[in-house]
VOGU-3710 file (C-alpha; in Angstrom, 3 decimals, decimal comma):
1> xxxxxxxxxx> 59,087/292,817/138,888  60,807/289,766/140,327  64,483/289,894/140,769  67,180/288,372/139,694  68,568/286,231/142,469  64,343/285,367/143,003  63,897/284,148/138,971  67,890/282,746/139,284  66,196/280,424/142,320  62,856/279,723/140,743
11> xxxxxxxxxx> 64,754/278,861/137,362  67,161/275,959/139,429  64,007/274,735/141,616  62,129/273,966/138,116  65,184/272,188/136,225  65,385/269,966/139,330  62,036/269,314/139,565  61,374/269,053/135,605  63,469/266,059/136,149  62,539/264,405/139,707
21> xxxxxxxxxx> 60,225/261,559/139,247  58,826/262,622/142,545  56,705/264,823/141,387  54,344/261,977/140,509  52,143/260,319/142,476  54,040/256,752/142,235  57,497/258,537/141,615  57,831/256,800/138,837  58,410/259,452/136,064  58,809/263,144/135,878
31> xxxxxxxxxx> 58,447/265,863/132,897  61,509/264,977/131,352  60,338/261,168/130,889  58,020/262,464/128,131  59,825/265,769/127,326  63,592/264,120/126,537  66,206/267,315/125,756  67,534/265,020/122,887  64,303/264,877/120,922  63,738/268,323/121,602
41> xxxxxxxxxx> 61,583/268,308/124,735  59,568/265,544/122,883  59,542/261,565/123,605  59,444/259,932/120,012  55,982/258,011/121,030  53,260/258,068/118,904  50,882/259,408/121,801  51,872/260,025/125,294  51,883/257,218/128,093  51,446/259,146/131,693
51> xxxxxxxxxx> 52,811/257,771/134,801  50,253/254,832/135,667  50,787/253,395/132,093  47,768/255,237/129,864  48,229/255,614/126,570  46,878/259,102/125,680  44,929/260,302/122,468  47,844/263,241/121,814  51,145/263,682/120,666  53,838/265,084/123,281
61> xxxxxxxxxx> 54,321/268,528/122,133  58,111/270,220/121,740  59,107/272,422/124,517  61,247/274,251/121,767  61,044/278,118/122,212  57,884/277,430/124,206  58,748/280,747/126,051  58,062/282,304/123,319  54,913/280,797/121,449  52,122/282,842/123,780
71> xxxxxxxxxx> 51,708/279,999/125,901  50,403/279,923/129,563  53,171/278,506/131,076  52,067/278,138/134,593  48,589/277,009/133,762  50,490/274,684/131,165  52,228/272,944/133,980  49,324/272,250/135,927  47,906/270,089/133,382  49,947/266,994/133,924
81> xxxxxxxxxx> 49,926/267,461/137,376  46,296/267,101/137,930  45,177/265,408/135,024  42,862/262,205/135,466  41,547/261,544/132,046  43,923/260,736/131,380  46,318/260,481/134,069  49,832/262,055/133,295  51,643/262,768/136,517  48,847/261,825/138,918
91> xxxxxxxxxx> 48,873/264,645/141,667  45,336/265,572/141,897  44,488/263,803/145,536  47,984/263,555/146,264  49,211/266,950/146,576  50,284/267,423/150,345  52,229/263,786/150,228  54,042/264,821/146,812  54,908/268,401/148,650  55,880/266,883/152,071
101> xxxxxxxxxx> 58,974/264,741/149,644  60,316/268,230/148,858  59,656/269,948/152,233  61,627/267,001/153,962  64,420/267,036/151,326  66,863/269,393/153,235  67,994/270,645/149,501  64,734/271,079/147,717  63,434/272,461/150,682  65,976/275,318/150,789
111> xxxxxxxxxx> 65,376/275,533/147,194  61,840/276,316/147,607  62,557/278,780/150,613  64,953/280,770/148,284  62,325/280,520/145,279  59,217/281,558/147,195  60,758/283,255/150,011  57,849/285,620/150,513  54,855/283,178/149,982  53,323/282,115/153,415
121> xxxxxxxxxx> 53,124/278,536/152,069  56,506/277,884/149,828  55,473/274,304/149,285  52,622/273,831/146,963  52,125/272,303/143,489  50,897/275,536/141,998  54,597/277,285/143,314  55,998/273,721/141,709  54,487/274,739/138,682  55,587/278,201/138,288
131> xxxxxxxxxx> 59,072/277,349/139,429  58,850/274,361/136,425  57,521/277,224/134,230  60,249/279,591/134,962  62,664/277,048/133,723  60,632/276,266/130,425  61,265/279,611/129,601  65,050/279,217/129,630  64,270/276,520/126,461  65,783/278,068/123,699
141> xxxxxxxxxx> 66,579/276,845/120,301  68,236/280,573/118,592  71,473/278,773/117,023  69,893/277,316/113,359  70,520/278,060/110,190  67,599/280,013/109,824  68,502/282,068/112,548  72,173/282,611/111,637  70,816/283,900/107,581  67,869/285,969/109,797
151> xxxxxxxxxx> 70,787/287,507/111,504  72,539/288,842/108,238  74,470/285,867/107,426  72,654/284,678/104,161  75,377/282,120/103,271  74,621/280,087/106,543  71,125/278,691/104,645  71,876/276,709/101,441  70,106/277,816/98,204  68,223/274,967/98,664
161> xxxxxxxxxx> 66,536/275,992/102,150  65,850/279,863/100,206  64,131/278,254/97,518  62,427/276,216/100,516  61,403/279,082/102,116  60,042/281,153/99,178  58,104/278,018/98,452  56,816/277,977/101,521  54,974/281,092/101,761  53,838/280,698/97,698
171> xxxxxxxxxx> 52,172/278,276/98,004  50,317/278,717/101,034  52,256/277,170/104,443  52,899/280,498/105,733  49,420/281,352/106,167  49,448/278,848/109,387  53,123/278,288/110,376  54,131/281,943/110,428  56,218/283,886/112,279  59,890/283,504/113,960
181> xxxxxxxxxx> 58,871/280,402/115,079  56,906/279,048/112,648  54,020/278,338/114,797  51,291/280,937/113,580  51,695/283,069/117,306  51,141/279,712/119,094  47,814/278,567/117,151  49,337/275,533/115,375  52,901/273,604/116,449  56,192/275,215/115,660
191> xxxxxxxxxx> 58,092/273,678/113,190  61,436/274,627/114,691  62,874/271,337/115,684  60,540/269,381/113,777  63,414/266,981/111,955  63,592/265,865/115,304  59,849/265,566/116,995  58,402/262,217/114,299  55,989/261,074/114,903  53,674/263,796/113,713
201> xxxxxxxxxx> 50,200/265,399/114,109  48,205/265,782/117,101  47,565/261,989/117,217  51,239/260,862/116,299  49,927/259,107/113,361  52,111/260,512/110,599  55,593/258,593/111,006  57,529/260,865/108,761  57,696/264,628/107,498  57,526/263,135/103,930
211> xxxxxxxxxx> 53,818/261,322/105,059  52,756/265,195/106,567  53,546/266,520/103,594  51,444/263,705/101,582  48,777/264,970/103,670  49,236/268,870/103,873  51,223/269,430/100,778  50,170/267,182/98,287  50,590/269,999/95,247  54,775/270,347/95,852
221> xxxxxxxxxx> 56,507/268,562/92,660  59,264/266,732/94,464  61,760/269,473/93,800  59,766/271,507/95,911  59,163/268,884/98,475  63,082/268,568/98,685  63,832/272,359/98,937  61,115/272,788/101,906  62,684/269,658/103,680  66,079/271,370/103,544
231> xxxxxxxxxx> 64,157/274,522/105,061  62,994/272,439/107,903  66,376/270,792/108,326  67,526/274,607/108,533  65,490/274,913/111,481  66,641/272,333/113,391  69,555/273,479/116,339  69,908/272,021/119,767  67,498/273,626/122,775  69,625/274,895/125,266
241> xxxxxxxxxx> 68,506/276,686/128,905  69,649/280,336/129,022  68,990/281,716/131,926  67,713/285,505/132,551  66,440/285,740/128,786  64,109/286,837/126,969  63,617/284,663/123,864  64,006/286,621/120,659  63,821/285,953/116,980  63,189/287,149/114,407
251> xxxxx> 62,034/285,904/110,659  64,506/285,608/108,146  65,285/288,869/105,740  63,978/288,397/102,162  66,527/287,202/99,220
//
């Protein structure tokens, strides 16, 4: 198991480079240029635009509770780096000059001889990637309204979100976005956060919740359609990194 002072290390290598443009190929952006902690971890773009200017054919996904959602994380991070169709961050072909910034960086290279201290060769973009990963996992978003009523406090949700949520699962949303994070065990997108992730749908083409539900939901009267909103505002609560965490929630208690 890796210790604490090692994950402490890897955690502070990946917010720095999370956010260091050069960990492009052109240092000209970095995760956080598409993954902005305001929106969420999200950019507000209909589709992603990668480093050399390419409009992609997806919408940048939230990074909220993404520790928690079954995802790869390591693999995950990888993807940008060495993506070419399209290009994201540009690394693939550029690997050793992208490394040799950070090995001649007298900070980040102490960084990454603290983090990997036992690899043979500290500076490589996979160990970039699982230091980036081990920071992800500090994204939590625990502090909503949801979570405060799935903690005991009922009063924190309005009756509106309640009725929201018993709608929800009657007529049918559940069966996809289940779970404490709404997200079906990491098969569909979590709707934690989502007041604050437009546009929506894979290809950023819905501006607005209201259009998603014209699309998903189209049997809600508008009462319903109100009280589900407020059960999606009740979900919203900033992401903040806690370090050495695990990332537990749990669904709210039946009322």
């Amino acid at each position: 198991m890796i210790d604490v002072l090692l994950l402490a290390a890897r955690v502070e290598l990946g917010r720095l480079l999370f956010n260091d443009v050069r960990l492009s190929a052109n240092a000209t952006q970095s995760c956080a240029s598409c993954h902005q902690e305001r929106l969420a971890f999200t950019d507000g773009k209909r589709v992603g635009v990668g480093s050399t200017g390419e409009h992609h054919t997806r919408n940048v996904p939230t990074l909220t509770n993404v520790g928690a959602r079954g995802i790869d994380l390591e693999r995950q991070a990888m993807r940008p780096l060495l993506r070419i169709n399209p290009i994201e961050l540009g690394a693939r072909g550029h690997e050793r000059e992208i490394m040799t910034r950070f090995a001649s960086d007298a900070s980040t290279r102490s960084l990454f001889l603290r983090a990997f201290r036992d690899d043979k060769k500290p500076f490589t973009l996979r160990n970039a990637a699982r230091a980036i990963a081990a920071f992800e996992r500090t994204l939590v978003s625990d502090q909503s309204l949801f979570d405060h009523a799935a903690a005991g406090d009922h009063d924190a949700m309005p009756p509106a979100a309640w009725r929201g949520l018993r709608t929800f699962s009657a007529r049918g949303c559940a069966s996809c976005h289940s779970g404490p994070n709404f997200d079906g065990g990491g098969r569909v997108p979590t709707l934690r956060n989502v007041t604050l992730t437009a546009p929506y749908m894979r290809d950023g083409s819905a501006p607005t919740i209201d259009e998603v539900l014209d699309r998903h939901a189209k049997k809600l009267t508008g009462d319903e359609r109100a009280d589900v909103l407020a059960l999606l505002n009740a979900l919203t609560a900033p992401v903040r990194s806690v370090a050495n965490r695990e990332t537990t929630l749990t669904n709210a208690p039946p009322r």
